[in-house]
C-alpha positions, -999 to +999 in steps of 0.1 A: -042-134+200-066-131+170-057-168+162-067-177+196-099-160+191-112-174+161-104-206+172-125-203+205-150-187+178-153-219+156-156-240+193-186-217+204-198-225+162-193-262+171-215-262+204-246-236+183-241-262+154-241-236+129-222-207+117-235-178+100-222-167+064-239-135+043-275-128+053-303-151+058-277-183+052-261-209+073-234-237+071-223-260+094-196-248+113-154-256+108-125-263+132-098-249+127-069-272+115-033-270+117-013-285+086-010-275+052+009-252+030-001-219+019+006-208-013+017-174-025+020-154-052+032-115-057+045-095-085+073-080-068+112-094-069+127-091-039+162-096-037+171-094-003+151-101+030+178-079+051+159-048+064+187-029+063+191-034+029+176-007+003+149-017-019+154-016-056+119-002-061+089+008-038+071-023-049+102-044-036+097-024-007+064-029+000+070-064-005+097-068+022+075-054+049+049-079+047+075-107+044+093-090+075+063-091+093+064-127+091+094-136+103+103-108+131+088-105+164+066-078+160+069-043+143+081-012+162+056+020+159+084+037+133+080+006+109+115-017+119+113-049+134+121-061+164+137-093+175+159-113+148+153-134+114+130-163+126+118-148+159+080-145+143+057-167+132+078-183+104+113-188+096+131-191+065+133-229+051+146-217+014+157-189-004+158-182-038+168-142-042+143-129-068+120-158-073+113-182-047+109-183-007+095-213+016+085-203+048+081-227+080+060-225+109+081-209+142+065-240+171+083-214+196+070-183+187+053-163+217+025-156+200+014-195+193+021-215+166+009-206+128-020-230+116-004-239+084+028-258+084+047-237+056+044-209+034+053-211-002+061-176-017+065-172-058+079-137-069+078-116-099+043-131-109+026-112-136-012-095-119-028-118-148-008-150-136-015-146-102-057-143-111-052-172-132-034-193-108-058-187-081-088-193-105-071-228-114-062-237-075-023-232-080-027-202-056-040-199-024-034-158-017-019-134-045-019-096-049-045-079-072-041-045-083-063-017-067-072-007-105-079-048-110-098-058-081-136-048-094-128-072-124-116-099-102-146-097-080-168-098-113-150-129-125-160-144-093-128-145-071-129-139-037-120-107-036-102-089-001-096-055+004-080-035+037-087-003+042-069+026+019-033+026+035-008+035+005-009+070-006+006+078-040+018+119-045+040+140-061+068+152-046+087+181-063+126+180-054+141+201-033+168+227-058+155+218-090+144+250-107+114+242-118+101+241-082+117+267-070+084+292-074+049+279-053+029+294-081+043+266-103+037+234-077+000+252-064-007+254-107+001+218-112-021+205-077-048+229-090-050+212-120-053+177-113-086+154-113-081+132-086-120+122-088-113+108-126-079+090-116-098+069-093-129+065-108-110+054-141-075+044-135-082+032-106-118+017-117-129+029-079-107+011-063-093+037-042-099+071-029-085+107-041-062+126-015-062+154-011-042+155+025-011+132+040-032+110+062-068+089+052-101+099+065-101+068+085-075+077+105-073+112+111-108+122+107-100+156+087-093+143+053-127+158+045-108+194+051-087+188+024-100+198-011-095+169-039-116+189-066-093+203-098-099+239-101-087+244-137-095+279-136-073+290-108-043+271-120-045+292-156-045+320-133-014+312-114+004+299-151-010+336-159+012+358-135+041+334-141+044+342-177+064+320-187+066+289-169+094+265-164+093+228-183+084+204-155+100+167-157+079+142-142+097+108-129+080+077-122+087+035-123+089+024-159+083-012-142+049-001-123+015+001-145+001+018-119+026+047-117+029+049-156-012+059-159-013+080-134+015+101-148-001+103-182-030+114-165-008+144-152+005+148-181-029+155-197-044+176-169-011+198-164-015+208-202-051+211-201-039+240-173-014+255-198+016+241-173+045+223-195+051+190-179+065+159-195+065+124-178+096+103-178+099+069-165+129+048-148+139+014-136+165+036-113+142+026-082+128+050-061+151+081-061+147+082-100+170+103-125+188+128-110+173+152-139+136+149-128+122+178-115+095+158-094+082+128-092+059+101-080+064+082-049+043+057-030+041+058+005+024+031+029+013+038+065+034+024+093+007+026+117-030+035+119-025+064+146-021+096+127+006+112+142+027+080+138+016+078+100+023+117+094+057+117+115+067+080+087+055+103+057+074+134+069+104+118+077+100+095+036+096+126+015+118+151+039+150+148+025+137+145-007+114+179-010+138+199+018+109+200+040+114+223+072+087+218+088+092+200+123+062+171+130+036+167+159+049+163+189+045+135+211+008+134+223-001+164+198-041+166+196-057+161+166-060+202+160-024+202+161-016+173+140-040+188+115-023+219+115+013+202+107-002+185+079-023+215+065+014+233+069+032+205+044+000+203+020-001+240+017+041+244+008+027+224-024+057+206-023+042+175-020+005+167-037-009+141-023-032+124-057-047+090-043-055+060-017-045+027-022-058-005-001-042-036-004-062-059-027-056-096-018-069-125-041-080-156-015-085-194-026-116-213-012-095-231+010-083-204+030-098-200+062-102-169+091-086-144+065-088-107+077-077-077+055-047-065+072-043-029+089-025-004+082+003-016+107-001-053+095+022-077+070+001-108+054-017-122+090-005-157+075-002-166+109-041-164+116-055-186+084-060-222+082-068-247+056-098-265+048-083-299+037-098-317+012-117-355+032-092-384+023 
């Protein structure tokens, strides 16, 4: 157990006397402690913790995950849980739907007790809140925007970030006109600057996609092309002669979402393709009368047939995807090939890589980013307490 390990870690620190930090400096070394309450903040509201029950929004959703990871078992390779409410590392002490959740340690969990005693979790924070708390020690761990987390680190807050995880695409619906013809949805991936909605929007704190799995995981990310080719979609508008008005859906309620469509908006035009953006509080479906729109899609798993089989089986009902996925113990020639199949039907255009930016207090001991098929590893920290 990684817990187990980094306390045997600090032991071996104990016996050398000191424990290295950064380069070329040294401090003495800590035990970990058990006791303690760690605080939490997120922006999402989550209104119920069954997992059975839909998520109003894919933040929500997101946020349900990590707070399931905590209290079940452990996670099955398709994303559920296993085991029942209170069979992981914590168990639910109070419940406020929507604003409020206490957390207490499992003693009987199998894999050892969590360090901290409780787990104090504040919803529907606002991203410059949560900074703020943390900066003023009301925090211990809150979320930071991708597109926030260089200006955190340059104010001078600890700053953690997992690898890219989350990918965020366009996904044109299945029977809507507008997407009936591939020279429309290859125009509109054509057109699109990935590079600039990282390197602005983003403020680097991602990487463009131009395929359905990372380059840490799969290893042919690279074989994907992320470059707009303006050219080429004026081409394809060209021999359409006329092409159909695109409606764009996205979350009115996510920042994030909202920029990125604008950026479409902008580079669709540029292209000569008509495309409006429209936004929604409807969660993640959207309006029925959107022709495409954005979803947000986090990894399951860092094996990359798992991921592609969870992203397949996400957007398949929604684009009318046909395509069956990578068999069991595919190679990765084969998985590549499914993936290149799904990227190529341009009914899906994969536009960026998210990691999941985490804000952490000075008290907060043994933190480690998360993976990709990780929750919060709350289970794993300590706190330094102050000397009485």
């Amino acid at each position: 157990m990684s817990r187990r390990l980094a306390a045997s870690s600090a032991a071996l620190g104990l016996v050398l006397g000191l424990t290295l930090v950064g380069a070329g400096r040294a401090e003495p070394s800590r035990r970990p402690k058990y006791g303690g309450t760690l605080r939490v903040e997120i922006g999402a509201i989550v209104n119920s913790l069954d997992p059975a029950a839909a998520a109003a929004n894919q933040v929500e959703a997101a946020a349900k995950e990590k707070i399931g990871a905590l209290l079940y078992e452990r996670r099955n390779a398709d994303g559920t849980f296993a085991g029942t409410a209170g069979s992981g590392p914590f168990r639910i002490a109070e419940w406020e739907p929507g604003k409020h959740l206490a957390l207490a340690a499992n003693t009987g969990f199998v894999g050892g007790r969590p360090f901290v005693d409780s787990v104090e979790i504040q919803m529907g924070r606002a991203a410059r809140d949560r900074v703020l708390d943390l900066e003023l020690d009301k925090a211990d761990l809150v979320e930071i925007p991708p597109e926030e987390a260089r200006g955190a680190a340059e104010r001078g807050i600890r700053v953690s970030t997992s690898q890219p995880d989350e990918l965020v695409a366009v996904a044109f619906v299945a029977g809507r006109p507008a997407a009936d013809d591939a020279r429309v949805r290859e125009a509109l991936a054509r057109s699109l600057d990935r590079p600039a909605m990282v390197n602005f929007i983003l403020q680097r704190g991602g990487d463009p996609a131009g395929g359905l799995l990372p380059q840490w995981s799969s290893g042919t990310a690279f074989l994907f092309s992320t470059a707009a080719d303006v050219p080429g979609a004026e081409e394809l508008v060209s021999q359409i002669g006329h092409p159909p008005q695109i409606v764009l859906g996205y979350d009115s309620g996510d920042s994030l979402e909202q920029s990125l469509a604008e950026r479409i908006v902008v580079n669709a035009r540029d292209a000569g393709i008509r495309l409006t953006g429209q936004g929604s509080s409807e969660g993640p479906s959207g309006p029925a009368s959107c022709d495409a729109r954005l979803v947000r899609l986090r990894m399951p798993s860092p094996h990359p047939r798992a991921a592609l089989v969870n992203v397949m089986g996400a957007i398949g009902p929604l684009i009318g995807l046909q395509l069956a996925p990578p068999a069991e113990g595919a190679s990765a020639q084969q998985i590549y090939e499914v993936e290149r199949g799904v990227v190529d039907s341009y009914r899906v255009i994969p536009l960026v890589w998210l990691p999941q930016v985490s804000g952490v207090g000075a008290r907060v001991r043994d933190w480690k980013a998360p993976a990709a098929d990780e929750g919060w590893p709350l289970a794993d920290v300590w706190l330094e307490q102050e000397s009485p």
